[in-house]
C-alpha positions in Angstrom: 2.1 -60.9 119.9 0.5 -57.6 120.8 -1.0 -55.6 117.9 0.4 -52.4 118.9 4.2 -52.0 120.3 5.9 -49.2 121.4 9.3 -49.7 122.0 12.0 -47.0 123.1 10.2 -44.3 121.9 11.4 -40.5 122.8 10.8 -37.2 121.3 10.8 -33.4 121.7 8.5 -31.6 124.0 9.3 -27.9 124.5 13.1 -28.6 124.5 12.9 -31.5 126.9 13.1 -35.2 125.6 10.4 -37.4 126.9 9.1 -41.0 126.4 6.7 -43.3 128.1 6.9 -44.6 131.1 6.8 -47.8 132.0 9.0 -49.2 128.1 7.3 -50.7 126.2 4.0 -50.0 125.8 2.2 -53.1 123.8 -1.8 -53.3 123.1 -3.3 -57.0 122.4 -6.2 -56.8 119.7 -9.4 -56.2 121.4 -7.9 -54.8 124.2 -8.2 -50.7 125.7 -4.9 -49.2 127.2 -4.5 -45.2 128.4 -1.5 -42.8 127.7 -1.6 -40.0 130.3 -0.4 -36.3 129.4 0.8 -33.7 131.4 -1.5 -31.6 129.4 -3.2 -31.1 125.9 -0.5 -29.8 123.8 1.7 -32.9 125.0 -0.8 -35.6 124.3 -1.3 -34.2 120.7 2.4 -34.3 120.1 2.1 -37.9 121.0 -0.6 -38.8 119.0 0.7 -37.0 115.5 3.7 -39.5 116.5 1.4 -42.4 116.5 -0.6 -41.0 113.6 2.9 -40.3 111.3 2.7 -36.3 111.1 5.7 -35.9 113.7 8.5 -38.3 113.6 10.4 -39.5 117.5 13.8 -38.8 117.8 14.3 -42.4 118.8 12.4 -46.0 118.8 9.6 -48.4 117.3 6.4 -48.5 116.6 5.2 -51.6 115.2 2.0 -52.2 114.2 0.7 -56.4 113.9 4.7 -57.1 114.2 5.8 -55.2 111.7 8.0 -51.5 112.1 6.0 -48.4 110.5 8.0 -45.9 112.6 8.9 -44.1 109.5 5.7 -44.9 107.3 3.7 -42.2 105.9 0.1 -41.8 107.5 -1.8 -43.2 104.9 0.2 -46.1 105.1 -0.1 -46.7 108.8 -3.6 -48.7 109.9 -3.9 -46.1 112.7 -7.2 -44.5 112.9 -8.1 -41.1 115.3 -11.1 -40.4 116.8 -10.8 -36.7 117.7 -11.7 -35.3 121.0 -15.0 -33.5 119.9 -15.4 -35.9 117.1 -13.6 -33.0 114.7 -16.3 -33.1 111.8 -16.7 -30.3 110.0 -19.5 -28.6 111.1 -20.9 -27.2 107.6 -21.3 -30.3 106.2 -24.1 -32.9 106.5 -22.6 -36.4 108.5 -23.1 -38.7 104.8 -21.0 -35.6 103.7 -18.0 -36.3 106.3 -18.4 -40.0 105.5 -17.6 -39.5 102.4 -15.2 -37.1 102.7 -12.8 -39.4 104.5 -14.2 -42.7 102.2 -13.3 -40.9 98.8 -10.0 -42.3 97.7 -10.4 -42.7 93.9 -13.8 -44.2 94.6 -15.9 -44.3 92.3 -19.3 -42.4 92.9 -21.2 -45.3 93.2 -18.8 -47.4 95.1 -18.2 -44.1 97.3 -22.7 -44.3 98.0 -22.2 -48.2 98.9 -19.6 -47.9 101.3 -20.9 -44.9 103.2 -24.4 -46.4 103.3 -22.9 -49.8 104.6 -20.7 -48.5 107.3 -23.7 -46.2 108.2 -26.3 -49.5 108.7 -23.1 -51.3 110.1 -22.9 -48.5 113.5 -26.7 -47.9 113.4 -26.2 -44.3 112.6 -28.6 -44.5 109.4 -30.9 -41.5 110.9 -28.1 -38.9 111.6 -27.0 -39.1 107.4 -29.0 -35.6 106.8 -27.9 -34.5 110.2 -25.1 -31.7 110.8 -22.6 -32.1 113.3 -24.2 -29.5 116.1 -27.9 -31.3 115.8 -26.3 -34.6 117.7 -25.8 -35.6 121.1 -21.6 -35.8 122.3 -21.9 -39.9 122.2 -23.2 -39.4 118.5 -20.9 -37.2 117.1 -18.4 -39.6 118.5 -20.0 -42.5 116.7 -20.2 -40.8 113.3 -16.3 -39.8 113.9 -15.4 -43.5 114.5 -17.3 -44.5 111.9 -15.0 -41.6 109.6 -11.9 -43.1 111.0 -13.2 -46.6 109.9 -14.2 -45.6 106.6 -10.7 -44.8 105.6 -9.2 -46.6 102.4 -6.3 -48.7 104.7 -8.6 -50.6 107.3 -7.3 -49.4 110.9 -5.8 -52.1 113.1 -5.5 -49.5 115.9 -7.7 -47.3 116.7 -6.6 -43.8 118.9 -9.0 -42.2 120.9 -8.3 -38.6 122.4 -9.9 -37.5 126.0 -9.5 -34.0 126.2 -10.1 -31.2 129.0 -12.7 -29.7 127.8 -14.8 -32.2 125.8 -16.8 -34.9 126.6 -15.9 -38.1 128.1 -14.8 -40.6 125.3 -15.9 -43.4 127.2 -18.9 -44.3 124.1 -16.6 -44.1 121.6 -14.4 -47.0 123.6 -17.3 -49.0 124.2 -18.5 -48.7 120.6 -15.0 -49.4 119.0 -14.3 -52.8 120.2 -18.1 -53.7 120.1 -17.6 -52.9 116.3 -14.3 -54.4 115.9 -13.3 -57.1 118.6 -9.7 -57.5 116.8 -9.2 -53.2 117.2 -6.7 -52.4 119.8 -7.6 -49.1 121.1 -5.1 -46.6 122.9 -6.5 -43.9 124.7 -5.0 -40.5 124.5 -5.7 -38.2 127.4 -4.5 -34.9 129.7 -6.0 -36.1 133.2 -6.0 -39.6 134.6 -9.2 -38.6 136.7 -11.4 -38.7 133.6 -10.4 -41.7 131.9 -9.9 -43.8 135.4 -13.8 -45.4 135.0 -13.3 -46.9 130.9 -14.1 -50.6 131.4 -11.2 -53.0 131.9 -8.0 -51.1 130.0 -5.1 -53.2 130.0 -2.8 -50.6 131.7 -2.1 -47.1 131.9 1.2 -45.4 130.9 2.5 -42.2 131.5 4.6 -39.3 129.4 7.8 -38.7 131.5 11.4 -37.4 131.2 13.7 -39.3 129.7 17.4 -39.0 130.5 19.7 -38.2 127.6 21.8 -40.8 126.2 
């Protein structure tokens, strides 16, 4: 059974209704597949879909089996890894990591968690560090290890490559290093910068879809 399935999924881009091409798109755990855009507002609109801030018109998506198409996105155990990393640039990376960790937590349990994660990805010496004093690859690293400190553990986690950003390439390569059982679904505008990841299970493509 694949971990992630997408099944007959359409929706609304500028007026035109558009799905995935080819149907379905499924994602075994520990396994890397692409979606292609036609650009960057397109592949956004795709992954708020996946994430549960749009809603499709039509279709599934089912997460280990089970149908979340309609789940609220704290619900879903989806995780996003921004392009750029998206931290917020006046605060320190422990402050990030906490920020996403915080859930009712404790202040004490909130310290434990972020320190563990932190020792867990090696990132220990970037914890006083702001966003703009690290390398692309390590601002990528402290994002994935935001999206994995969330309070529902991610089964799935979505990776943007965007035009104008760096390669996400590390953040692949660190994901399923981390977590073998992650599936992780790329999310990018141009085929040419995501055609070298290592071994994705197969790329799928945004496309017209007839109406019914």
């Amino acid at each position: 059974m694949p971990l992630l399935e997408l099944s007959d999924l359409t929706w609304q881009t500028r007026g035109t209704r558009r799905g995935l091409r080819p149907d379905p798109l499924t994602v075994a755990s520990g396994r890397t597949a692409v979606v292609v855009a036609s650009d960057g507002a397109e592949a956004d609109t795709f992954t708020d879909i996946l994430l549960g801030l749009e809603m499709p018109d039509d279709g599934q998506i089912r997460v280990g089996g089970q149908e979340i198409t309609m789940w609220l996105p704290t619900e879903r155990e989806i995780a996003l890894v921004p392009a750029g990393a998206g931290l917020l640039p006046h605060l320190t990376v422990e402050q990030n990591l906490a920020l996403a960790a915080r859930d009712d937590l404790a202040p004490s349990f909130l310290h434990s968690r972020v320190a563990y994660m932190a020792k867990r990805m090696d990132i220990q010496g970037f914890l006083r560090s702001r966003p703009h004093e690290l390398a692309h690859d390590e601002r990528l690293s402290v994002a994935l290890v935001r999206a994995l400190c969330r309070k529902r553990p991610a089964k799935v986690m979505v990776i943007e490559d965007r035009t104008g950003h760096g390669p996400c390439h590390a953040a692949v390569s660190v994901a399923l290093r981390t977590d073998p059982h992650l599936a992780v679904l790329v999310v990018a505008d141009d085929r040419t910068r995501v055609a070298s990841l290592a071994s994705p299970s197969r790329f799928w493509e945004i496309d017209d879809v007839p109406e019914p």
